[in-house]
N, C-alpha and C positions, 0 to 999 in steps of 0.2 A: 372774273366770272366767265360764263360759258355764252359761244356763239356758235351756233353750227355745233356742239357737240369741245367749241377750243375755246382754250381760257383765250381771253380777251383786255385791253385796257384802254380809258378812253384818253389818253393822253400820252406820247410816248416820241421820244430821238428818235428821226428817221434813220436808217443807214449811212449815211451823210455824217454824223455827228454833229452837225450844228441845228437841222429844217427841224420842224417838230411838227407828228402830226396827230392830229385829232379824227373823233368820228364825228361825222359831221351831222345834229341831229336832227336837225329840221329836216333832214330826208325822213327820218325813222315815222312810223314801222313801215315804209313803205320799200325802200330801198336803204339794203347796207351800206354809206357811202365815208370815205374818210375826206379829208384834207389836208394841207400839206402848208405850215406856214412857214414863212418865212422872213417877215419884216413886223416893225414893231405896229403899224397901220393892218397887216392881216389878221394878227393878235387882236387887236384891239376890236378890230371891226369882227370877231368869233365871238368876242363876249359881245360886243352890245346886239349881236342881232339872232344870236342863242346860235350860235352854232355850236359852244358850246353851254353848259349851263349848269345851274347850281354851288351853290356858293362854296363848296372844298374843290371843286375844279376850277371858279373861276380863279380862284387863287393861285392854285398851282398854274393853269394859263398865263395866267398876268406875270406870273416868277420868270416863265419862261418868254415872255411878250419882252420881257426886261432884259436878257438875256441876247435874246436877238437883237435889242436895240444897241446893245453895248456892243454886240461884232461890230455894228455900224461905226460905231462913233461912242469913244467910250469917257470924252469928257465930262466933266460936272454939268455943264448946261446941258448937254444931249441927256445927262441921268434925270435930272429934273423935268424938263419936256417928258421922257415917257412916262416919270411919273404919273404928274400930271395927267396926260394923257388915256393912260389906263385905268387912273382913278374915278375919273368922270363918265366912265360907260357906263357903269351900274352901282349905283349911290347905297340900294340898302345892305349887301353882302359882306358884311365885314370880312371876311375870310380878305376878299379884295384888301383890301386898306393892309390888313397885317402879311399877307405874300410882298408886298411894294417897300413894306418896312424893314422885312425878313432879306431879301435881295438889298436894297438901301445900306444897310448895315453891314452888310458882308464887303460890298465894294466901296464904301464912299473913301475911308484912307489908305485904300490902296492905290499901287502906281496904275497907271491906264493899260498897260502893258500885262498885267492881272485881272483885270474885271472882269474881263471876260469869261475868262474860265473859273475863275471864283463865282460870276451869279450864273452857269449852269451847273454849277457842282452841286450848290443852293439850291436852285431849283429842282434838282433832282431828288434831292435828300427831302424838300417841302413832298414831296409827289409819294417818296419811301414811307414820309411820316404818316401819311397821311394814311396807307393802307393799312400800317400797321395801328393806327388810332381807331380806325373802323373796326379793325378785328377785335381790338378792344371794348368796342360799342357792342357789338355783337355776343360777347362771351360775357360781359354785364347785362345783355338784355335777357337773355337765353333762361333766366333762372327765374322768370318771372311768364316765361311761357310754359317751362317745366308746370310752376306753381299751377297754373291754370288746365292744362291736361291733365295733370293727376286726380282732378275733379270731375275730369270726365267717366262717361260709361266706357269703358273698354274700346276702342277703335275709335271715339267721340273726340272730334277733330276741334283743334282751335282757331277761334275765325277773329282775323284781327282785320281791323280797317285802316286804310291809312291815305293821305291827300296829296296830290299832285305828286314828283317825285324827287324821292329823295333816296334811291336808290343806285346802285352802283355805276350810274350813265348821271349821276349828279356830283361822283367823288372821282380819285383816282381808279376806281377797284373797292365790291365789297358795300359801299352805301353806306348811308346813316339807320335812318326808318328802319332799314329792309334789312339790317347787316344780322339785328336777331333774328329776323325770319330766314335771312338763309342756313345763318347757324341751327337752328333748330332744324329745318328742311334739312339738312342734310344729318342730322343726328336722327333721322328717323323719326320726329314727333308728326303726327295727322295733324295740319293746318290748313287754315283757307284764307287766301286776302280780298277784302273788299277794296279793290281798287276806284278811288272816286275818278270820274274824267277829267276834271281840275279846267273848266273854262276860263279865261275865254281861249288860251292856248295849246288846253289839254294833256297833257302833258303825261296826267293819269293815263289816259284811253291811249296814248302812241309812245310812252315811254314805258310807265311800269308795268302795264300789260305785257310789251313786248320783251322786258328782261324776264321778267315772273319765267312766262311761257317759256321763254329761250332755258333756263336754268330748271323746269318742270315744277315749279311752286302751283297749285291750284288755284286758280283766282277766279273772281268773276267781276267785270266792269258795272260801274253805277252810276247814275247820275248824279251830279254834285247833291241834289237836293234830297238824295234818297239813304243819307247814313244814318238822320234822327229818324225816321221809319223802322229801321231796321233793332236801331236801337232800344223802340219803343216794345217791338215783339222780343228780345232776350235774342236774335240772331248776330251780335258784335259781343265779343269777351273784353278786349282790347284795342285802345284805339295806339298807333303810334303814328308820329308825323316828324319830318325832320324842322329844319331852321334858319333861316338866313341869318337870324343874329339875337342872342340872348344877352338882356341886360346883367346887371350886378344883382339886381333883384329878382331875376326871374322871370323876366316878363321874355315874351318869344315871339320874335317876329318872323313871320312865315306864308307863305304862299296863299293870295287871297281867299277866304272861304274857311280858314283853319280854326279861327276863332267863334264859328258858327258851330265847326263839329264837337271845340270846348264845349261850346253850353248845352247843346244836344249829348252830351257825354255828362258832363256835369248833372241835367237833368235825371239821368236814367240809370247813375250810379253807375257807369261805364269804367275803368281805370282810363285816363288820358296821359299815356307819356309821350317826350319830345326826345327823340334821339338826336347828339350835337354832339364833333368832336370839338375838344378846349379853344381850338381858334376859334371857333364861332361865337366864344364868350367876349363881349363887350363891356365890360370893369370901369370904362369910363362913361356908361351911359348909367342912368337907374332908373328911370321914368321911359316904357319903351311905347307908351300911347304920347307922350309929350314931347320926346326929343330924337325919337330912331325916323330918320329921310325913307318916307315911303314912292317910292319909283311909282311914276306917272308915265304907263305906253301909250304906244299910240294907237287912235280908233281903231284902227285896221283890223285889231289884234281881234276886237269885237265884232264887229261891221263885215267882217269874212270868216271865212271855213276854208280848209283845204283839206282833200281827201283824196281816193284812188274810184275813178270811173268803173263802171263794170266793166269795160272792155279796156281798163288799164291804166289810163290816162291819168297824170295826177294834176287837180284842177282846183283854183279858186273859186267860190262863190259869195256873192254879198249876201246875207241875209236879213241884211235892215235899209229902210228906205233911204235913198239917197240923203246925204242931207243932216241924218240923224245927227243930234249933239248927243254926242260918247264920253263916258267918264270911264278910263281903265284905268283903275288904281291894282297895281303890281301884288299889293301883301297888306297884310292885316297883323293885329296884334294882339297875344292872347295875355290875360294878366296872368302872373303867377300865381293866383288862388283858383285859377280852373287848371293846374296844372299838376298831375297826381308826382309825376319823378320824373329826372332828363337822364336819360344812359348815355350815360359817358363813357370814358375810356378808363376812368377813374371808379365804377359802380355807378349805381344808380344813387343820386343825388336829391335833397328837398330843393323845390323853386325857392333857393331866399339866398342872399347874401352872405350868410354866415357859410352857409354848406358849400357854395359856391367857390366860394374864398380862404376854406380850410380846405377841399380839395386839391384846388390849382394856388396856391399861395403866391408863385415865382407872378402869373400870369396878374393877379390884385396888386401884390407888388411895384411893378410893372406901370401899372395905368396909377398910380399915385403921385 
């Protein structure tokens, strides 16, 4: 995607051949900033503290957090430690769990003399698939934003809504959510996104605002609690959101608040899709209100703000009284009967089992 007018990726070998670096996005939108990791503790400490984020990059991160751990030390206990260790930063992303497996697999019988360059070749290829699955999401979404312009008046632009982000600053390149909106956006179709701000760390209002705008999509930011409103007036055609991890059956776990904009969609006759590339399918869960690990952050995440001063400054502020008892639950869970289709890389899919499971077969297979 586009920065300053240049394509861009949030993930990528430094010149070095081995450092790998990221954008680092807790600066964003304030400042462009990258980093530069290099051990399997830099890695590890990027995902749990969002530097980098979203569950197709944390994966490709962790492939590579693997990678770097094996220059180190490429014995069977050193493989397990960074397991381990990478597994435990962020519990509900499946994407995570299946990059660990992906790298896991490629090196465990081979000699130590190998690893290394077997899980960055892995990793690399995890990071290729990955754009190329987007693009996939993208050109299965596409045909259902067509559907929807062609019912417009003439120049009568499509306004689709979508939650926290799952846009190309959450994959390698490209997005989930967003991957039909930029295919469309760039095929020429009038659209508009209602970007929600996705509290308590926003994500909406300093992430997809700032790719939209970088890449010229239309948008306008909203407050979380302002998309049943909108939808109540006939101003949302479309809602799309992406995933941290969909069951066997359909259920879709996703960034707190998402299962608010279901019902609020569901009430108003809205289409509700979940854009998810196949890793993000979970085949060995079914029940994703009873058994998907919802991530517990920390108060902070609520209890402050950070922002850009008028005179520039970028500053913390508390906004709740000292003291406050904070509940930050990470993500929510929408059932798959408020769930209109998931665009895949494969088409657009029914929320159930069976669709699920004749699409990706290898992937049901697999978790049996």
């Amino acid at each position: 995607m586009k920065v300053g007018g240049k394509s861009m990726r949030t993930i990528w070998l430094e010149p070095d051949g081995w450092s790998v670096g990221v954008i680092d996005q807790t600066a964003l939108p304030h400042r462009l900033v990258t980093s530069r990791l290099t051990t399997l503790k830099e890695a590890a400490h990027a995902i749990r503290a969002m530097v980098i984020r979203g569950a197709p990059l944390i994966g490709a991160t962790a492939a590579y957090g693997m990678a770097l751990a094996l220059r180190e030390d490429a014995s069977d206990e050193a493989l397990e430690r960074a397991y381990a260790t990478l597994l435990a930063t962020r519990p509900t992303a499946i994407n995570l769990k299946w990059a660990l497996d992906e790298i896991t697999a490629v090196v465990r019988n081979r000699p130590r003399a190998e690893r290394t360059t077997a899980a960055y070749r892995r990793a690399a290829e995890i990071c290729e698939d990955d754009i190329a699955i987007n693009t996939g999401i993208g050109q299965s979404g596409l045909p259902l934003i067509e559907a929807i312009a062609a019912k417009k008046p003439l120049g009568g632009r499509v306004n689709v809504l979508t939650h926290c982000n799952a846009g190309w600053l959450a994959t390698v390149d490209v997005g989930t959510a967003t991957a039909p909106i930029y295919t469309a956006h760039d095929k020429g179709i009038p659209l508009h996104v209602f970007a929600d701000e996705t509290r308590p760390r926003n994500q909406g209002a300093s992430l997809t605002t700032w790719e939209l705008g970088q890449h010229g999509v239309p948008h306008t930011l909203i407050a979380d609690n302002t998309g049943g409103h909108l939808m109540q007036h006939g101003m949302v055609d479309i809602v799309i959101v992406g995933t941290d991890r969909v069951t066997a059956n359909g259920d879709v776990c996703n960034k707190i608040g998402t299962y608010l904009k279901a019902l609020a969609a569901h009430d108003n006759d809205v289409p509700f899709y979940v854009a998810l590339p196949s890793p993000t399918i979970d085949f060995t869960v079914a029940d994703g209100i009873a058994e998907v690990p919802i991530e517990e952050r920390s108060p902070e995440e609520v209890a402050t703000m950070t922002g850009r001063t008028a005179d520039g400054r970028i500053e913390t502020v508390r906004i709740a009284p000292p003291g406050t008892p904070i509940a930050n639950y990470g993500f929510d869970v929408t059932p798959a009967r408020l769930v209109t289709g998931l665009i895949t890389e494969r088409g657009v899919l029914a929320a159930s089992r069976a669709a699920l499971a004749k699409a990706f077969p290898e992937r049901a297979g697999a978790a049996e």
